[in-house]
Structures are given as structure tokens and as C-alpha cells.
N, C-alpha and C positions, 0 to 999 in steps of 0.2 A: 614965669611961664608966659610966653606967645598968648594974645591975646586969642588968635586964632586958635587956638590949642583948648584955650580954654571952652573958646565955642561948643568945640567938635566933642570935647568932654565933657558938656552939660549936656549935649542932643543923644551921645550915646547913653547916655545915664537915664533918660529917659525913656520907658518903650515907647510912647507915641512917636519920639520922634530918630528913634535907633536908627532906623532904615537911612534917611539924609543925613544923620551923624554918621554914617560907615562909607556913605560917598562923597562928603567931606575929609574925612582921614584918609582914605581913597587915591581922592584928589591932591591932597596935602601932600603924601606921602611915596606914593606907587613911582617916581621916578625915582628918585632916591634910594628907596627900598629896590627896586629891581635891580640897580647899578653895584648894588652890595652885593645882592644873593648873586647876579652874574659874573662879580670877580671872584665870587668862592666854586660856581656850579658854572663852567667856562660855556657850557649850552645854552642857547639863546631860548630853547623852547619847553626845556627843564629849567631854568632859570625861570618862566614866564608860571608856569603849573607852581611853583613855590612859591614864588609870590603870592598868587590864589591864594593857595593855604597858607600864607602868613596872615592875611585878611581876615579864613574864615576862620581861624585860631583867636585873632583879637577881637574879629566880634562875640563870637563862643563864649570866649571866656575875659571880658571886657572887666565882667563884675570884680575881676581879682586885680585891676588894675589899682596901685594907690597913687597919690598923687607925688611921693617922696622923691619921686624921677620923672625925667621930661617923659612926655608922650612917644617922640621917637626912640629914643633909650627902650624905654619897652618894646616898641616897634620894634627895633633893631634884635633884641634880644632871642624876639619868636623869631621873625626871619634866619638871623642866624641859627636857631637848635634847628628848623626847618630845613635848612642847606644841606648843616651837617648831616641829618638824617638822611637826607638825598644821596650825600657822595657816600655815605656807608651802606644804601640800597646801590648802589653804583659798585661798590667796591665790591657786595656780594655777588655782584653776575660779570666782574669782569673775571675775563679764563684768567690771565697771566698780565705782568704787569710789561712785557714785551708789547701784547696788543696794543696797550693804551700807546707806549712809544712810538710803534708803529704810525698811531693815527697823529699822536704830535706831528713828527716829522713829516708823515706828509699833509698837514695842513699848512706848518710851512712852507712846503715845497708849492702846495697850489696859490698859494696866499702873498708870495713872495716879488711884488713888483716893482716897488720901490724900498731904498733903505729903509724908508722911517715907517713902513709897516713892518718891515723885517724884524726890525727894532724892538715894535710893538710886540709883534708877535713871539720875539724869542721873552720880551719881559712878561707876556702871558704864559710862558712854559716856564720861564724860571719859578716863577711864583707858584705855580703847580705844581713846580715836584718840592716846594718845600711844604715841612710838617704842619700840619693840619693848627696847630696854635698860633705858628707863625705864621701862615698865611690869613689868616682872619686876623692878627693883633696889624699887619701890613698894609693890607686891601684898608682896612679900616680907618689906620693912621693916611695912609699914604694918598687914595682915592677918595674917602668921603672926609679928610682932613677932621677928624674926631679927636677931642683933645685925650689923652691919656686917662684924666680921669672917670669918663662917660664910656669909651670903651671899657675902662674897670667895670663898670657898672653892667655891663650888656654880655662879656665875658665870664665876668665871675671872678678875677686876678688883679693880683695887686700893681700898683702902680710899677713897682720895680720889676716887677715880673714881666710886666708889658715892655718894659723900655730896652731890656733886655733882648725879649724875643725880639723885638723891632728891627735894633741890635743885628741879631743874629739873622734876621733875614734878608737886611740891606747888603750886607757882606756875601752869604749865598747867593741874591739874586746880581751883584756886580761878579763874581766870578764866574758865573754861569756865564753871563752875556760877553764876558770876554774872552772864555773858552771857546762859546758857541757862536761868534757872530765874524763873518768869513768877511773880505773888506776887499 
């Protein structure tokens, strides 16, 4: 364990000094953690509100932290149930899944000025339209470079399981971008 880690784990364990241990973890933490919840919740500013709540979730409930796993691992754990809960309040007010395409496409279309946003952009749509397992086991190997078995731990799935879906999503997101990317 990070020595740093351990810091911010004895201040939160404390009440006197909870409050500087939560803006320590905070600090430690909030870039990292937003860059995950943002490639799961593609909204900048829904992206930012869960993060909030991944926070007041681990101060909340800090007391159920053990120390069998790193501090981020658990971190990562709420943020991610946090997401998901977002995209499934998402998914209940969206009419049709035509709208959402809709607004893909024309984010590309406004967003489109050079190839290597293009790029960017069609690998943020690939990645969205794959299923909700594989894109968190993806985002997580691929962006925050997680080794397989610490996503195990933060998802809930076996190692094979992971490598698999990883697998299956590198394959979706290369055929999307080849279908979808005009040259």
C-alpha cells in the first residue's frame, strides 16, 4: 500500500480528522476517478455529479472499507456502480435508442475538424454502443491501464472473464471504426 494511501486511511479513520482525510482522497484521487466515470457516462457534466457521489458514497460509508484491496480499487468500485446507476437513469428517460444516434452522429458531425478528432470521436461511439460489461472491462484496461486482476476486483469477474470481454471489445471497437471512419 502507497504510503500516501495509507495516510489518507488513518485521517479518514479518524473523526477528528475525517474532514482533511476526504480532501486528501479527493486530491489523490478526483482526476483519475472522473477520467473513468467519463469514459463510461460520455457527459462532461454527468460525468462531474457522479463523481460527487462517488465521494460522498466513500465518505458515507468509508467504515466498510477493509484494507484487503488498494484504496483506489475500492474507489474505483463505487464510481463504477455510481456510473452504471447514471446510464440506467439515462436509459430510463431516453424515448428510443434512434434519439441517442441521432445525437451521436451529430456530435460528430459538429465535432469533426480534423482526422485525429474524428478518430477520437468515432472510438468514443464505438465504445458506447458496446455492452455495458465490455465497455467498463475496455475503458478500464485500455484508459486507466488496470491490470486485469484489480479490475477483477472492482468489477466482480474473473480473470478469464475479463480477458475475454477485452477480447470481444477490441474486435467491436476496430470494426466499427472501419465501417465508420470515411478517409
Amino acid at each position: 500500500m502507497k504510503s500516501k494511501d495509507a495516510e489518507i486511511i488513518a485521517m479518514m479513520q479518524n473523526p477528528r480528522t475525517q474532514d482533511k482525510g476526504l480532501r486528501s482522497l479527493m486530491d489523490a484521487y478526483q482526476s483519475r476517478l472522473y477520467w473513468h466515470i467519463r469514459r463510461i457516462i460520455v457527459d462532461g457534466e454527468l460525468a462531474q455529479d457522479t463523481l460527487q457521489e462517488t465521494f460522498i458514497k466513500a465518505y458515507q460509508n468509508f467504515h466498510q472499507f477493509k484494507n484487503d484491496s488498494q484504496l483506489y480499487t475500492w474507489l474505483y468500485r463505487i464510481a463504477t456502480n455510481e456510473a452504471l446507476q447514471q446510464i440506467n437513469k439515462l436509459k430510463k428517460m431516453q424515448k428510443t435508442d434512434e434519439d441517442a444516434e441521432y445525437y451521436l452522429q451529430n456530435l460528430v458531425a459538429d465535432n469533426s475538424e480534423s482526422d485525429a478528432e474524428e478518430i477520437q470521436l468515432l472510438l468514443q461511439n464505438a465504445i458506447q454502443s458496446l455492452p455495458e460489461k465490455q465497455k467498463l472491462v475496455f475503458t478500464m484496461r485500455y484508459y486507466d491501464d488496470l491490470p486485469y486482476e484489480e479490475i477483477s476486483k472492482i468489477v466482480d469477474m474473473s480473470v478469464g472473464t475479463l480477458k475475454t470481454n477485452y477480447h470481444y471489445a477490441k474486435q467491436k471497437i476496430e470494426e466499427y471504426i472501419k465501417d465508420n471512419y470515411e478517409k
